[in-house]
C-alpha positions in Angstrom: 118.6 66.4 98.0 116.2 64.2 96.0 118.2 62.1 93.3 117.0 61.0 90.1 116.6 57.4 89.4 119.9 57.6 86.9 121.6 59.4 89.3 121.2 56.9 92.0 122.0 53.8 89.7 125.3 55.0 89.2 125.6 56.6 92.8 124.8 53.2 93.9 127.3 51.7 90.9 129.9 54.0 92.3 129.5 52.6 95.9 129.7 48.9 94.6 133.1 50.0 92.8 134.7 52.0 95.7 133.9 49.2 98.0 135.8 46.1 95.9 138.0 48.8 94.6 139.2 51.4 97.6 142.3 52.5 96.3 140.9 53.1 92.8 141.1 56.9 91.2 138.1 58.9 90.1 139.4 58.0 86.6 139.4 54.3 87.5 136.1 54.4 88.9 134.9 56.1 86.1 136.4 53.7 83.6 134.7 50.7 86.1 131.0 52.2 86.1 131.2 53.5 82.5 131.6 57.1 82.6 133.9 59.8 81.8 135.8 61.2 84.6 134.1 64.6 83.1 130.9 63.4 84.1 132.0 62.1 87.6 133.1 65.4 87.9 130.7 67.3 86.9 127.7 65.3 88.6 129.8 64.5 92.0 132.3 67.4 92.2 135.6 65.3 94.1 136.2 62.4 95.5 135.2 63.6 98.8 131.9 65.3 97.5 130.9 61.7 95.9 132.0 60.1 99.3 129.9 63.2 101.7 127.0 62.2 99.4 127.6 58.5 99.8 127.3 59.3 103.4 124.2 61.7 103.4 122.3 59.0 101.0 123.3 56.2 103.2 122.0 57.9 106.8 118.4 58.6 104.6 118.6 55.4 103.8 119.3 53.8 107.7 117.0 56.6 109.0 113.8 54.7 106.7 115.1 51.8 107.5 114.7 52.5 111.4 111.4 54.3 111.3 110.3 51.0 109.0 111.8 48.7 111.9 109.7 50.7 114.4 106.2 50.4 112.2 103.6 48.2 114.1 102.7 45.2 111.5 99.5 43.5 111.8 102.1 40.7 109.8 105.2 40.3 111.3 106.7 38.5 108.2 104.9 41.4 106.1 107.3 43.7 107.9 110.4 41.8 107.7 109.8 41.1 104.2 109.7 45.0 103.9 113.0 45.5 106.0 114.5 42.5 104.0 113.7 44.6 100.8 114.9 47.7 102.3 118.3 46.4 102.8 118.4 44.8 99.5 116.8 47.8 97.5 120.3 49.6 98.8 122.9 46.8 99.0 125.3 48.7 97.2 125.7 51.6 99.6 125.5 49.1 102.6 128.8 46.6 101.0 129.9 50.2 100.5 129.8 51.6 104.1 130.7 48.2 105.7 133.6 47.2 103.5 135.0 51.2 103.3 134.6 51.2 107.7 136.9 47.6 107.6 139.3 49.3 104.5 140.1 52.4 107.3 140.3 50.6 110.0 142.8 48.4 108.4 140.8 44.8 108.4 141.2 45.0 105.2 143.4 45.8 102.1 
């Protein structure tokens, strides 16, 4: 599903927050990216539903980002310059996945 630009602000808002703040509520997260809990809910559904959707966005995201790495470049510093800004266009949802994959696995707390 295609997001709107606003939509993926704060989707990418939300990942930032629930990657420095793990243990944080909805309510907490809310209050951190300047929301209402309403509208978390109402946009994201759950907890879970806003991480699925963290998830989906981020494999679109990795899946660009591959077909991207296998482009032929006439430049090659063209193309890393356009990987480099694909990775920082989405830095958000990468601290996100990163950081949440050490949080469960305990490397962090």
């Amino acid at each position: 599903m295609p997001l709107t630009q606003k939509n993926e602000l704060l989707l990418k808002k939300l990942a930032l927050a629930m990657a420095t703040h793990p243990r944080d509520t909805f309510t907490e997260l809310a209050t951190i990216v300047g929301v209402s809990k309403a509208t978390l809910h109402r946009i994201y559904g759950t907890r879970n539903d806003l991480e699925k959707l963290l998830l989906q966005q981020s494999d679109t995201i990795i899946q660009g980002i591959i077909r991207l790495a296998n482009s032929d470049f006439n430049d090659y510093i063209d193309g890393l310059n356009q990987l480099i800004a694909a990775f920082y266009g989405n830095k958000e949802l990468f601290r996100w996945l990163f950081f949440g994959y050490l949080y469960r696995i305990g490397r962090i707390c």
